[in-house]
Every structure is written in C-alpha cells, then in structure tokens.
N, C-alpha and C positions, 0 to 999 in steps of 0.2 A: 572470154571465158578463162582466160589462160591468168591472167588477172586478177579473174575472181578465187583462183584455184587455194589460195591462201587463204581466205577468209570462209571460205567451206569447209578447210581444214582443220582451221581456227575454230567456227560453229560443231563441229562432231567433237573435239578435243574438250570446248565448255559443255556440251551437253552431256557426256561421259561423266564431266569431271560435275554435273548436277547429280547425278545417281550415286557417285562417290560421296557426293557432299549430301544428301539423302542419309545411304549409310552411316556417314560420321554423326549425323543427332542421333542416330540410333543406338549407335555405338557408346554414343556420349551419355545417351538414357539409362545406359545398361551397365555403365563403369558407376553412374552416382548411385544408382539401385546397388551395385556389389560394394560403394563405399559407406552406403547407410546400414548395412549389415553389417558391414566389416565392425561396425563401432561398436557392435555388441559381437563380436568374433565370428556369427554365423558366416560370414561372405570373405573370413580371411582367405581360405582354401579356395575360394573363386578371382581372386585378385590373379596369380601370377596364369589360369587360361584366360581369364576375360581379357588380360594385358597382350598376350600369345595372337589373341582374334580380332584384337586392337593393329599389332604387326602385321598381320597378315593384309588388311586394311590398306595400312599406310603402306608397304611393298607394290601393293597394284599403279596406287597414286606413283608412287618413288620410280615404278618403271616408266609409267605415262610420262609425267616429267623430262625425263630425261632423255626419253625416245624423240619429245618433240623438241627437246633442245638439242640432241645430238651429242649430248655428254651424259652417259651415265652415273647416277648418283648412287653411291653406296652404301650400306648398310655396315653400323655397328652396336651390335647390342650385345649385352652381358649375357650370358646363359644363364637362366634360374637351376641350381641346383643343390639337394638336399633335403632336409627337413623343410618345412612349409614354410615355416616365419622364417628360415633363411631367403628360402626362395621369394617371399614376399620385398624380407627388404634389397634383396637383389635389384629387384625389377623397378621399385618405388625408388631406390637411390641411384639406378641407372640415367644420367644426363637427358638418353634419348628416349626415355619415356616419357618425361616433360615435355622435347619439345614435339615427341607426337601428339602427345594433350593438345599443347598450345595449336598445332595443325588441324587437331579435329574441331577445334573453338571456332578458331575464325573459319575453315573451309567449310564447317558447315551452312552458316546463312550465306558467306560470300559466294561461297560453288553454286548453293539452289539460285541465287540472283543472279550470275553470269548465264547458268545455265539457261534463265527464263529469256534472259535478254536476247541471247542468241537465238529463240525461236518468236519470240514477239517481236524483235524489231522490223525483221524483214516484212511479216506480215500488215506489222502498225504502219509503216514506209506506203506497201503497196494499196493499202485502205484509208490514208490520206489524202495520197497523188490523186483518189480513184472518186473523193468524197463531191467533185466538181461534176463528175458527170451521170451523179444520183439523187444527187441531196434534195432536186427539186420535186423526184419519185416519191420524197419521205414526206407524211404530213408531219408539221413541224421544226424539219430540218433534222440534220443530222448530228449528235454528239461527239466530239472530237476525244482523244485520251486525254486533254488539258481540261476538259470542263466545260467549254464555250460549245456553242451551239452553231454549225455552219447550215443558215436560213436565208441566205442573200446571194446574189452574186459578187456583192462586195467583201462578203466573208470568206468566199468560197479560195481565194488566195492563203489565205493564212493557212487553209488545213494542206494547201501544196506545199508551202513551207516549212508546215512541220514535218508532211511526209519527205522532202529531202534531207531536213534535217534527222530525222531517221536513219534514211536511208545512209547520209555520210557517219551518222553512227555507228551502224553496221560495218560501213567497210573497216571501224576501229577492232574489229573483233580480233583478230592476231597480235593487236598492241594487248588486248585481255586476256586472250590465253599466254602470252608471254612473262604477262605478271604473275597470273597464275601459278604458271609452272615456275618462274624465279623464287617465287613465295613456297612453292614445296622444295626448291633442292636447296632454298635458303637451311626452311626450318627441319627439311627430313634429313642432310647431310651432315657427319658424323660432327661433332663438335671438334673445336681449335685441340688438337695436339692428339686425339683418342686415334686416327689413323697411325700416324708415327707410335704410338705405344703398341697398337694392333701390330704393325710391321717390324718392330724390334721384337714383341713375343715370338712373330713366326721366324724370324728369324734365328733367336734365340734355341728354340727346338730344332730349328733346321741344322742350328750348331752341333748342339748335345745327339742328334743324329747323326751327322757326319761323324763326330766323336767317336759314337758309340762304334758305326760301322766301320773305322778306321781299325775300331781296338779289335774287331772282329775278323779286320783282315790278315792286322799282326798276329792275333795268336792263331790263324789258320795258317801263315806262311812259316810261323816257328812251330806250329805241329807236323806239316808236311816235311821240314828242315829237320827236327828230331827224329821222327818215326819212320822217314825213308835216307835221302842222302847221308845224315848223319850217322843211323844204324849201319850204311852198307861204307861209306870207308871205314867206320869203326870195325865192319870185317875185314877190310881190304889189310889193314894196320894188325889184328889178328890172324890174320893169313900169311901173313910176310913176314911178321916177325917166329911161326912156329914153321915156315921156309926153311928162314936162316941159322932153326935151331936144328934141323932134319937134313940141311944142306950135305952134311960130312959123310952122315950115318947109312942117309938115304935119298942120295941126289933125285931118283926117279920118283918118289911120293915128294917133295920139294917143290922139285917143278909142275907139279899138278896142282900143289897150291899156288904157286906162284901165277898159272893159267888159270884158277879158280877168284884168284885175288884181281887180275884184270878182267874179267867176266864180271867180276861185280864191281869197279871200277866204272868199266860201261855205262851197269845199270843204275850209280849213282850221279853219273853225267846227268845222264837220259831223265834219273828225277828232278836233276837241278835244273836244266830246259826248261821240263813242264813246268817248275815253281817260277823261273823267270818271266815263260809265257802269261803265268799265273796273276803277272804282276802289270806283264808291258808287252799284251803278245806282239812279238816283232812283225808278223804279217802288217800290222797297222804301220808300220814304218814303211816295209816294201812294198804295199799294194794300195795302202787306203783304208780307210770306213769301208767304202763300199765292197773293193774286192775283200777287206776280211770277213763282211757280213755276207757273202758271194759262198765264202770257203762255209762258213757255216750252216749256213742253208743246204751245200752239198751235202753235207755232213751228216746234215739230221735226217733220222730212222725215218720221220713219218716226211712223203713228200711235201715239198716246200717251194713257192714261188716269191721271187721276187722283185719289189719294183723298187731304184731308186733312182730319185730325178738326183741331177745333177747339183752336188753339193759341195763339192770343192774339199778342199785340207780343213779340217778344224784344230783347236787345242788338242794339242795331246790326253792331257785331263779326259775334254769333252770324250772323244774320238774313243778313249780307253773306256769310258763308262756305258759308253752306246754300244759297244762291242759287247761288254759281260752283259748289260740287259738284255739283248737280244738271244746273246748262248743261257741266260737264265731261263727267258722265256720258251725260248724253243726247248731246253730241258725238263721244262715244266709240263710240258707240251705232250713229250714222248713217255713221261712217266705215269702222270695222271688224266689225261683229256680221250683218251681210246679215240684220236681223231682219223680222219685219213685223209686229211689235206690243211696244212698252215699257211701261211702267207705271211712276208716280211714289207715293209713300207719304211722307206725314210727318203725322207721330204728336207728342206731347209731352206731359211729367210737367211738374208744377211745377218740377224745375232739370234737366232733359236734354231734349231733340231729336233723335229719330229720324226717320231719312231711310232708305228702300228704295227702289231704281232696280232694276229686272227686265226681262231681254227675253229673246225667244223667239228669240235669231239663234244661231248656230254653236257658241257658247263657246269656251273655251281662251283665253281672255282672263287675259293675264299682266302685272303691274305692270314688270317686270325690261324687258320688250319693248318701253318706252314707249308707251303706248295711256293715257298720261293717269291710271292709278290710282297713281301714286307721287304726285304735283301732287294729288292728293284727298288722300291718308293725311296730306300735310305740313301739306295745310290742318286735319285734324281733329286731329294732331298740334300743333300750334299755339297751341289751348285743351285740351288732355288730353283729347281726346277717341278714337274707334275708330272704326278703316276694317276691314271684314271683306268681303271677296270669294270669293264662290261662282263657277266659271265651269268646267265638266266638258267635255269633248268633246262638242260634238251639243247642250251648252247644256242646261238655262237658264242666262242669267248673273244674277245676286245679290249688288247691292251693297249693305251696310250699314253707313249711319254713324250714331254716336252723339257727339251735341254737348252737353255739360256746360253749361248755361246760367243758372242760379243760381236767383233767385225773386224 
C-alpha cells in the first residue's frame, strides 16, 4: 500500500484538476459570450470582472500545482484601474491573461481526460482481469473496451492482458499528474523578466519610503535640537553674558543668574540625552535587543509580558529599528487601545527578526488614522522587511513584523 500511496495521490490530484478543467469550458463559454458582445461594446464593462473570475480560476489550479510540486508558483498580474476601456486594455494587454487563456484551452479537455482516466482505469483493469471468470455466465460472451468480444477460452487471455495493461497504466498516474502540474507552473508562472520588474518596483517604493522616513527623522531631531537644547543654551549664553554685565553692580542677582544659567545648562544636557537616545538608544549597546525591549515593557502604563527566545547580537541598524517599533507600538497601545494587558514576542532565524506586539484593548486600530503603524511599516520597509496588522472590532490587535537581518 505504501507503494500505491503515490498514485492515489496522483488519482485525487487528476480528479480535482477534472472539476477545474470542468470549470475552465465554462469559463471559456462565458469569456467568448463577453467577447461577442464586447464587439458591439455591450460586454466591454464585463471583460475586466469576467477576466477578475477567470484569476480567481487559475489561483486554485496555481496553488494545486505547486502544492504538489513543492514549489510555489507565483502570481503577477497588472491591476485594472480607472475608467473602463483603461481597465479593459489593462487586462487584455496583460502577458498573463494570455497565458491563462492558453491554460484554460488546453486544461479544459486535457484535465476532463486525465480526470476520467484516473477513475476508469482502475475499474477497466479490474473488469478485464475479472472477464475469465464470467464470460461463460454471459450469453454471447463478453465485450471488452477494444471492441472484440471474449466468447472462448482462447479469447479469454487477451482481455487479461489488456486488464494488466491497464492496470500498468494506472500505476503511470503520478507521471500524469506531474505533467499536469509542470503544464500549469509552466503556463501560470509570471513570464521571463515581470518578477525582477515586480521586485525592482517594490523595491523602488521601499526606497522612496526609507527616504521619506529618513527625511522625517531629520527634521524631527532638528526640531527637538532647535526648540529644546538649542533654545535653553541660547539661555544659558543670555544668562551669562547679563551675569557678567550685573557682576560689578550687583554681584548677589549675578550669581543667581549664573545658578540659573547651569540649571538650565543641565536641562539642555538632559534634552541632548534624550535626542541621542532618540537616535541610538545606548541601552541597546549595554544590554541588547532583548534587555532594551525588557526596559521597555517595564516601562509601559498598561501591563506588559514578555517572551524572547534567544536571538543573539543583530545589526545595529536591525537592533535599533526593532527597538523604536516596539516603543511605537506599545505607545500606541497606551494611547489608543483602552487595553489591560500587551504582550511583546521576538523570535529569530539566523537572517530575520520577528517581532509580535498583542493587546487585549478595543481594536479597529487603522494605520490611514495615524496611531503610529504607518511610522512602523516605513521603519520595516526601510530594510525589506513586513508590517502586518491584525486589529477587528472588540480586538485583539496583532502586530507583526518581520526584519530581514542577514547572518
């Protein structure tokens, strides 16, 4: 049985992919139906959903495929968007609407004939093998699937023969579901060069986001640098110099500016800290990821557990972006989520970094509304990495980021 266990797998795989190939004449009936209207404009505005219900189609096949190959095959399609005849010729001048065409052409009669084969052989096999020990029950003999007629006992061999030969048919069914499925990751998978364009666009945007959030950093560290540090020694340097004018006159107001002048000397240390912290909190030097993400969990208002398996040193970079996502989110947390309990998660592979932030407050937590998950995505966008948020009515909310970190 162990044996046969491939070619059972093989038989469900062709028989699925009969019902697929079912659907695709149907599909097929219902694209030349919206293309014989289209030719008098009624069935333009049906072209780019009939094409929509065509993908969704070929996506089932595309994952079938590739489940039973063990390689997933990908999807790339243009987005229809706009006015209608934009979105028409979108989809019509899209590479890979062709070759789903060309996949619905042949999968349709080829899928319905593997499909069939897969439940007739085994049957035709065991109604061959079986025709010697009936045939002489039958007035007239027995009719074979070839045509000839088993009435003898000297006939009665051939229809064993064919039943083996069946039967060794049969066992070929994993060779047919293999073509099959090479035949859809051939014709489903993106055409020669569209991945590397797809992969330079996101990149591209992952650029101009980096960009963007860099420029967002600087003019936050030269806001913090003008409207604190910078205002309070610009008192310090006002202070001191109407000291040195009060020194002669009136040494005791003098000296009170002068203790006024290092009082706020202090407090423009103390802001240049924070702006430093701002930048490279030093805790991630002395303690780690973990113990800074430790500090910060203590930190936060609403209680906060944490788990993190052991993850070693990463980039500085990394290390420094996982830090502020997390004081993002747990601020996020405390301002808008009314929770009463968060939980921190980081996990790591030898070159990624996963971060999970959860709490138990309201949800409906939307990046578009500014609550701070746009300011995460740009940071994990910034090294190619993924921001995913879960956040339903009534909560949980569910942040997950994955940071690409190398080895």
């Amino acid at each position: 049985m162990t044996r046969l266990a491939p070619v059972w797998t093989a038989a469900r795989y062709l028989l699925v992919g009969a019902g697929t190939a079912l659907l695709s004449l149907l599909a097929l009936t219902g694209i030349f139906l919206v293309a014989g209207l289209s030719l008098i404009s009624i069935g333009l505005p049906a072209v780019p959903e009939a094409l929509r219900l065509v993908r969704r189609l070929v996506d089932v096949e595309r994952g079938r495929a590739g489940a039973f190959l063990g390689t997933p095959i990908p999807a790339a399609y243009r987005l229809p968007d706009g006015p209608v005849l934009t979105q028409v010729r979108t989809v019509l001048t899209d590479p890979a609407t062709r070759r789903d065409l060309v996949w619905l052409l042949v999968h349709g009669p080829v899928g319905l004939l593997l499909g069939t084969l897969a439940v007739a052989l085994p049957i035709s096999a065991v109604n061959h093998l079986f025709i010697p020990v009936y045939w002489w029950l039958v007035p007239g003999g027995v009719q074979t699937s070839l045509g000839f007629v088993v009435d003898s006992w000297s006939t009665a061999p051939l229809a064993v023969a064919i039943g083996v030969f069946y039967g060794l048919l049969w066992l070929q069914l994993p060779r047919f579901a293999r073509w099959q499925a090479r035949f859809a990751q051939r014709m489903l998978s993106p055409a020669e060069g569209v991945s590397l364009v797809d992969r330079v666009a996101e990149l591209t945007a992952s650029r101009a986001g980096a960009l963007e959030a860099h420029g967002a950093e600087l003019r936050r560290i030269e806001r913090d640098l003008h409207d604190g540090a910078q205002a309070r020694i610009a008192a310090v340097v006002m202070q001191l110099g109407i000291a040195d004018q009060m020194r002669a006159r009136d040494p005791e107001a003098a000296f009170d500016l002068v203790r006024k002048a290092q009082d706020t000397a202090i407090d423009a240390l103390a802001e240049l800290r924070d702006v430093v912290r701002s930048i490279y909190p030093p805790v991630l030097s002395d303690r780690g990821l973990d113990g800074a993400v430790s500090a910060l969990a203590a930190r936060c208002p609403v209680p906060c557990t944490l788990e993190v398996a052991p993850i070693g040193r990463r980039p500085a970079a990394i290390e420094a972006a996982a830090y502020f996502i997390v004081a993002e989110a747990l601020t996020n947390i405390t301002k808008h989520s009314a929770a009463e309990h968060a939980s921190v998660r980081l996990e790591a592979t030898d070159d990624k970094l996963f971060i999970t932030v959860r709490d138990d407050g309201r949800g409906g937590a939307d990046g578009n509304l500014g609550t701070g998950i746009v300011g995460i995505q740009r940071r994990a966008d910034a090294f190619d990495g993924h921001a995913e948020l879960s956040s339903p009515l009534g909560g949980p909310t569910v942040l997950r980021v994955e940071l690409p970190c190398g080895s």
